[in-house]
C-alpha positions in Angstrom: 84.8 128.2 170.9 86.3 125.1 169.4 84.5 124.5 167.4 83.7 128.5 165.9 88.2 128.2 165.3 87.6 124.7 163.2 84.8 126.3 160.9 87.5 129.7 160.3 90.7 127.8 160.0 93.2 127.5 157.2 94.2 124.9 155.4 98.0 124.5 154.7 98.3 125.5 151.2 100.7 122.9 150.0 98.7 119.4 149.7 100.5 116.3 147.7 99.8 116.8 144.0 98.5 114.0 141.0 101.6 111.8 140.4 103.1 112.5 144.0 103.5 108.9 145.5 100.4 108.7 148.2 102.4 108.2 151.8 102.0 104.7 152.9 99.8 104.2 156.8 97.8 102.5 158.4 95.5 103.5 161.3 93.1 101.8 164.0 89.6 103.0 161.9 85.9 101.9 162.4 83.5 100.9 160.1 79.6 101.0 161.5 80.8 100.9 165.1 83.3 98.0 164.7 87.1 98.4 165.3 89.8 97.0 163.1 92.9 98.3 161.4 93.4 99.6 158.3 96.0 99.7 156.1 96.1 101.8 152.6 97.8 99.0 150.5 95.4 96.7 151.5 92.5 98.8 150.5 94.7 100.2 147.3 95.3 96.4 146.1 91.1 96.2 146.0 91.3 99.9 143.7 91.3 102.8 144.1 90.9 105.0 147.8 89.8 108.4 148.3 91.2 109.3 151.4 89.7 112.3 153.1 90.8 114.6 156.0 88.7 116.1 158.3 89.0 118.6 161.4 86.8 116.4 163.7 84.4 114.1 164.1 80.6 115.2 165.8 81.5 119.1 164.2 78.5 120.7 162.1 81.0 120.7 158.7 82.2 117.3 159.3 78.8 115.7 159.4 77.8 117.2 156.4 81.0 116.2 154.8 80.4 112.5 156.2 77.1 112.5 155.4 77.6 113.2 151.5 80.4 110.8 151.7 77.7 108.3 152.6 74.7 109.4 150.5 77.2 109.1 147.7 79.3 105.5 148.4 77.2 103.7 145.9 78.2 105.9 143.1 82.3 105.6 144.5 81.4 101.8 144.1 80.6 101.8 140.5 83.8 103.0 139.8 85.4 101.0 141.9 86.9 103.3 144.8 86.8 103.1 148.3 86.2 105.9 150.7 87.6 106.7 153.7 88.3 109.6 156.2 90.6 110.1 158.8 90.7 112.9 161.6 92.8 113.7 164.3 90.2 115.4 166.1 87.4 113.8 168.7 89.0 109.9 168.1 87.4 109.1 170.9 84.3 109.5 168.8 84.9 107.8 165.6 82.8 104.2 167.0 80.0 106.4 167.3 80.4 108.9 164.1 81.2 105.4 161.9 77.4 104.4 162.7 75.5 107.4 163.3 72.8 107.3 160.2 73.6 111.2 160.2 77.2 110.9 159.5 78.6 107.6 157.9 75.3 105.5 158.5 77.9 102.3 158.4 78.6 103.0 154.6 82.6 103.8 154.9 85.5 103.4 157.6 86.9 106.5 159.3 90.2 106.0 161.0 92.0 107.8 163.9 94.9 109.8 163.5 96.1 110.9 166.8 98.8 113.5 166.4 97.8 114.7 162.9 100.6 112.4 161.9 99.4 110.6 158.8 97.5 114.2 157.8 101.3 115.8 158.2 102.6 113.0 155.6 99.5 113.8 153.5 100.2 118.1 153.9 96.8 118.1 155.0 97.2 119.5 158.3 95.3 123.4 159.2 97.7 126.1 159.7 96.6 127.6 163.0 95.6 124.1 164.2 98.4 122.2 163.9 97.0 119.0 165.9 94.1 119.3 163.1 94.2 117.6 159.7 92.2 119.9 157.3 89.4 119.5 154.8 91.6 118.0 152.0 90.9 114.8 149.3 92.7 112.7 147.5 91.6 110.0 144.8 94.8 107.6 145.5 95.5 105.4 142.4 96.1 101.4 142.7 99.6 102.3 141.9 99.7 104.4 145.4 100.0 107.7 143.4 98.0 110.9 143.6 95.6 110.6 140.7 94.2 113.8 142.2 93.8 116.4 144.8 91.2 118.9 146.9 91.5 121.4 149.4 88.5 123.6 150.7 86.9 124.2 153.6 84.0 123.9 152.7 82.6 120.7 153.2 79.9 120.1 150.7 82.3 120.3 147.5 84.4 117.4 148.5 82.1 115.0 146.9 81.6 115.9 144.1 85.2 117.1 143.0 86.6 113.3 144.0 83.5 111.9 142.0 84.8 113.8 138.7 88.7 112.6 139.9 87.2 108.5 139.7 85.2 109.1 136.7 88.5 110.9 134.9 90.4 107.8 136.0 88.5 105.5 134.2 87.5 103.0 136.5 
């Protein structure tokens, strides 16, 4: 039943918007099976971050969502940006969904964010699910601002719309 709410749940309609300063965090995360923290200006002083929320890690949606992420990195490279997602849901997971050649395949770090803290400072957090960050992405500049924003449930979109967002930034 859990996971039939995730796949009909609403996203918060207010999400941080291009210019909006991207909130500062940092989060335990896992990067092909190996723990380590990360830390947003860290990854920001490399370039720009798209950082993507997701319901929960091992759900049908997410895969796809991580998997595109991953069949895609290459092309986030040649602009420059770093991916990476973070979920409140199944954290216990994330070693194992960071690896799985279905999901991440290794390619980008997912962290954990127990709480649906960092996705409450991001307004990326589903209506009826409160504890659940929602399908939202954001291309975060160098200068920590929102250089752009996407909300949809749908997970196959997510992609693409954050590919545009680097290529409109110039990078």
């Amino acid at each position: 039943m859990r996971l039939i709410s995730a796949a009909f749940a609403t996203p918060a309609l207010a999400e941080l918007k291009p210019g909006d300063p991207a909130p500062a965090f940092s989060a335990p995360a896992y990067l092909a099976g190996d723990a380590f923290g990360f830390k947003l200006a860290d990854a920001l002083a490399e370039g720009p971050v798209v950082v993507y929320f997701f319901p929960a890690a091992n759900t049908p949606g997410c895969n796809v969502e991580a998997a595109l992420f991953s069949q895609a990195i290459d092309r986030f490279k040649a602009h420059g940006v770093a991916v990476i997602g973070v979920t409140a849901g199944n954290v216990d997971q994330l070693a194992e969904f960071s690896s799985n050649t279905e999901t991440c395949a290794g390619k980008f770090p997912v962290a954990a964010d127990s709480g649906a803290k960092i996705a409450a400072d991001y307004d990326a957090v589903l209506d009826n699910k409160p504890g659940w960050a929602s399908r939202t992405s954001y291309l975060v500049a160098p200068d920590g601002r929102i250089a752009a924003a996407y909300t949809d449930m749908n997970p196959s979109r997510h992609v693409r719309a954050m590919l545009d967002a680097a290529e409109a930034l110039g990078n």
